[in-house]
C-alpha positions as a Markdown table, in Angstrom:
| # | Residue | x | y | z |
|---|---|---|---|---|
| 1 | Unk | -43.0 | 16.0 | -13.3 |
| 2 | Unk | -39.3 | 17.6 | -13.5 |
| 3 | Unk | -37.6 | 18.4 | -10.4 |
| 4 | Unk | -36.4 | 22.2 | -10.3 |
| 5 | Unk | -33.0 | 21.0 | -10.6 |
| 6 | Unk | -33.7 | 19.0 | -13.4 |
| 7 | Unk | -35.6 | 22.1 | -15.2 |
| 8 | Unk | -32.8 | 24.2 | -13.9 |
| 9 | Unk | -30.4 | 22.2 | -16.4 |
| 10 | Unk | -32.4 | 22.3 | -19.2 |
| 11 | Unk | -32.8 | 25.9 | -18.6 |
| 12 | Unk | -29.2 | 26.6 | -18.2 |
| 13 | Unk | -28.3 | 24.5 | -21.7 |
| 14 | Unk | -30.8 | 26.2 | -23.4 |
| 15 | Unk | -30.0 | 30.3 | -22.5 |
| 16 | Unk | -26.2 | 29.7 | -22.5 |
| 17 | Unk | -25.7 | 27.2 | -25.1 |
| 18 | Unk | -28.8 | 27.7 | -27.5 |
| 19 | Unk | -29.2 | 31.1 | -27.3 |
| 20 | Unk | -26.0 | 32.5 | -26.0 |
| 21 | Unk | -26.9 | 34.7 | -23.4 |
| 22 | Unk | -24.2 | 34.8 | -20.9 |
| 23 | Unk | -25.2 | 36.9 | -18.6 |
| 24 | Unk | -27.5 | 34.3 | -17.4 |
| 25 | Unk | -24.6 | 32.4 | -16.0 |
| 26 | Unk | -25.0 | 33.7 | -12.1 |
| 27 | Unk | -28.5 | 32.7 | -12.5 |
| 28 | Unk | -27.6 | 28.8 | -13.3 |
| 29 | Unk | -24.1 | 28.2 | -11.0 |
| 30 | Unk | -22.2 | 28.7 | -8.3 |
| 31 | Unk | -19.7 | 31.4 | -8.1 |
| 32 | Unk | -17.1 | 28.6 | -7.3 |
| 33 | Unk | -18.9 | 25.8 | -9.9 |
| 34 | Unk | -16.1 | 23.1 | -11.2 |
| 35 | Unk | -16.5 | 21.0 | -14.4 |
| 36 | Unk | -14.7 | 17.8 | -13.9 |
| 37 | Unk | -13.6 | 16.0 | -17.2 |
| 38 | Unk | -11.8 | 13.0 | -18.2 |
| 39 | Unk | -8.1 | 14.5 | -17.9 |
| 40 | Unk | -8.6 | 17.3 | -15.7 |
| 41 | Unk | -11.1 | 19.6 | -12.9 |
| 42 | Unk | -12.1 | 23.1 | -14.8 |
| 43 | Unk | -12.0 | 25.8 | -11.7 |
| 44 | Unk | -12.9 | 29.0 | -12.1 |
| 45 | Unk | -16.6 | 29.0 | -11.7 |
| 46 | Unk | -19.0 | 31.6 | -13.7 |
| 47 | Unk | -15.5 | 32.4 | -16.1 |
| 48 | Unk | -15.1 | 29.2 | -16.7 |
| 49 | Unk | -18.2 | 28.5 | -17.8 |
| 50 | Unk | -18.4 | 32.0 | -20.2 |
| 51 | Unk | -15.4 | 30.6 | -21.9 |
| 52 | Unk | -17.0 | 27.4 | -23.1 |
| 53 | Unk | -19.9 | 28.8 | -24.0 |
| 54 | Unk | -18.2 | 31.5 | -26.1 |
| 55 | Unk | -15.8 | 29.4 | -27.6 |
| 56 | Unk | -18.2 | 26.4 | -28.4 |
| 57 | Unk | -20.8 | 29.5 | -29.6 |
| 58 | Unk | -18.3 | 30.7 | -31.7 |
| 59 | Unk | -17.5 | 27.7 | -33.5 |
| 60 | Unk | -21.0 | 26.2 | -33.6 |
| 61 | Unk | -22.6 | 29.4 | -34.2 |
| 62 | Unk | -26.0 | 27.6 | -35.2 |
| 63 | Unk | -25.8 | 25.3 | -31.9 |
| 64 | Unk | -28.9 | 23.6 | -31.1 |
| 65 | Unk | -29.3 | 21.3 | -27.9 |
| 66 | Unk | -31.5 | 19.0 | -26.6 |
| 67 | Unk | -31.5 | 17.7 | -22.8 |
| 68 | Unk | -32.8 | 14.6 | -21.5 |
| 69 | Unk | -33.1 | 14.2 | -17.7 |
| 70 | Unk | -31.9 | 10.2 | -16.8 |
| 71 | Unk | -32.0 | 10.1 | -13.4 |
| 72 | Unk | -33.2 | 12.8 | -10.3 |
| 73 | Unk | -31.9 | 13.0 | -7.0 |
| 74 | Unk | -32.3 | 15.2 | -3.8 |
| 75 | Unk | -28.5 | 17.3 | -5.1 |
| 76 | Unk | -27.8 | 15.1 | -8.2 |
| 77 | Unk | -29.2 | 14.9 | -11.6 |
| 78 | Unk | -27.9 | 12.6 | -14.4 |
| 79 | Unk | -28.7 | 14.1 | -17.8 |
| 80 | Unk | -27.8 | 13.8 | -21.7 |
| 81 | Unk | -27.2 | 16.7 | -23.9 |
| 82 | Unk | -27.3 | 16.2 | -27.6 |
| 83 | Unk | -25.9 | 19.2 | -29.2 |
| 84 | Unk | -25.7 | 20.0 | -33.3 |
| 85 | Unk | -24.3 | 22.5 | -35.2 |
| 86 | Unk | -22.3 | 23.5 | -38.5 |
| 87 | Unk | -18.1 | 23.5 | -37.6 |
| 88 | Unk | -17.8 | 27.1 | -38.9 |
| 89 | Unk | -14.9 | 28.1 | -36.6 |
| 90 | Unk | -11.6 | 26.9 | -35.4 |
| 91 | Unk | -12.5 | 24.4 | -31.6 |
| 92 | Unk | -9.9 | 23.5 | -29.2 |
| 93 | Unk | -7.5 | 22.6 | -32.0 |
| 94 | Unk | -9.8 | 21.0 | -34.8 |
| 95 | Unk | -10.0 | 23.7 | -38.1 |
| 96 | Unk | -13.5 | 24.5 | -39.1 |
| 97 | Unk | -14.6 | 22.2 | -41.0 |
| 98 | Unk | -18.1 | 23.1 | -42.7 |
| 99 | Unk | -19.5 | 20.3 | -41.8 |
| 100 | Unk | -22.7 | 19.5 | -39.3 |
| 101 | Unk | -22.2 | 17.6 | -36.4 |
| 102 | Unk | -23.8 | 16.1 | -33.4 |
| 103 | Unk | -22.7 | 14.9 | -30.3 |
| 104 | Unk | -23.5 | 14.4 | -27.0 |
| 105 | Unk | -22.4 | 15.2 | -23.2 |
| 106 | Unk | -23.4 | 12.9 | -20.4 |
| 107 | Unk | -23.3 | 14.4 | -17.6 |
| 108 | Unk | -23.7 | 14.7 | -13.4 |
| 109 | Unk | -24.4 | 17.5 | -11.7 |
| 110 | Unk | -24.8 | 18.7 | -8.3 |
| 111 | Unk | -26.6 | 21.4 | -6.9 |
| 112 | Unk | -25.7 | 23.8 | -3.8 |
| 113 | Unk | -28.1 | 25.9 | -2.8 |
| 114 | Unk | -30.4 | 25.6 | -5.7 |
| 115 | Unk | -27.3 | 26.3 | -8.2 |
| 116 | Unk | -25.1 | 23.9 | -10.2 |
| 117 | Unk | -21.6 | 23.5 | -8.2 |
| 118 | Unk | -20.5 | 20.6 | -10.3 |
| 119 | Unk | -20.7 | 18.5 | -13.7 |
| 120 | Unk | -18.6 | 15.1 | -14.0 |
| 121 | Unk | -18.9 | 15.5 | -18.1 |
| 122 | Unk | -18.4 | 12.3 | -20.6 |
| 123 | Unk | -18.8 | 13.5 | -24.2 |
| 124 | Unk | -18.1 | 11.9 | -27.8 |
| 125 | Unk | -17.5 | 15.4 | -29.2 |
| 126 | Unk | -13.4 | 14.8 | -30.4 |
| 127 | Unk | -14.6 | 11.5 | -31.8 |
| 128 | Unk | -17.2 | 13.3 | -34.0 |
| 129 | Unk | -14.4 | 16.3 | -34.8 |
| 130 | Unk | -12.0 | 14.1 | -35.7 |
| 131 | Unk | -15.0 | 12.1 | -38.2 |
| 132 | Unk | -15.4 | 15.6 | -39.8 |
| 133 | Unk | -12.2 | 16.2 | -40.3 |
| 134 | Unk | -11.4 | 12.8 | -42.3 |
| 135 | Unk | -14.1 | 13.8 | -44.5 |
C-alpha cells in the first residue's frame, strides 16, 4: 500500500511535470520548500518550483515521467523519477537538440505538514544532454 506521502509525490510529478498544471503547486509544497542539489540549495519555495517546471516543460514539451517509490518513512520518502521527452527547446545552456531523451532524478523528500519542504536531488540529466548533443 503507498503511504500518502509517497502518493503525494507521484501526484505532484505527474500534474506539474506531466501535465503542466502549475497552479497545483500550493497543493504539493510548502510555501518555503528548498530543493537541494549537487552545487547549490534552490530557495524560493512555490516560485522556485514554477520555474523548473516551466522551463523543463518548455523544453521537453512532450515530458512524460514515471515515479518509483524506494523507500517510505514517517517525513521521508526515497523515490526515482524517470522522465522522457524530445529536446525541442533551449535547457539551462544545452541547444535543442531534436532528439529524445530519458533520464532520471533520485530523489529525498521530506514532508511538513503533509506537504513537500525538501528534495536532496541526484540526476543524470547533463550526462544525457551532453550524449544528445555529440550526436
Amino acid at each position: 500500500m503507498t503511504s500518502p506521502q509517497a502518493a503525494l509525490i507521484i501526484e505532484a510529478s505527474t500534474k506539474i511535470l506531466g501535465d503542466g498544471d502549475l497552479d497545483a503547486i500550493a497543493r504539493f509544497f510548502t510555501p518555503d520548500f528548498v530543493a537541494h542539489g549537487t552545487e547549490q540549495d534552490m530557495q524560493g519555495g512555490h516560485e522556485i518550483v514554477r520555474r523548473f517546471a516551466s522551463m523543463l516543460r518548455k523544453s521537453f514539451p512532450d515530458l512524460q515521467v514515471d515515479v518509483e517509490i524506494l523507500v517510505d518513512s514517517d517525513d521521508r520518502v526515497a523515490w526515482q523519477r524517470t522522465l522522457r521527452g524530445t529536446h525541442e527547446h533551449a535547457f539551462m545552456g544545452f541547444p535543442a537538440t531534436g532528439r529524445a531523451l530519458v533520464w532520471r532524478d533520485m530523489a529525498t523528500t521530506r514532508f511538513e505538514g503533509g506537504l513537500i519542504a525538501e528534495d536532496w536531488v541526484i540526476t543524470d540529466m547533463v550526462e544525457r544532454l551532453l550524449k544528445a548533443r555529440k550526436g
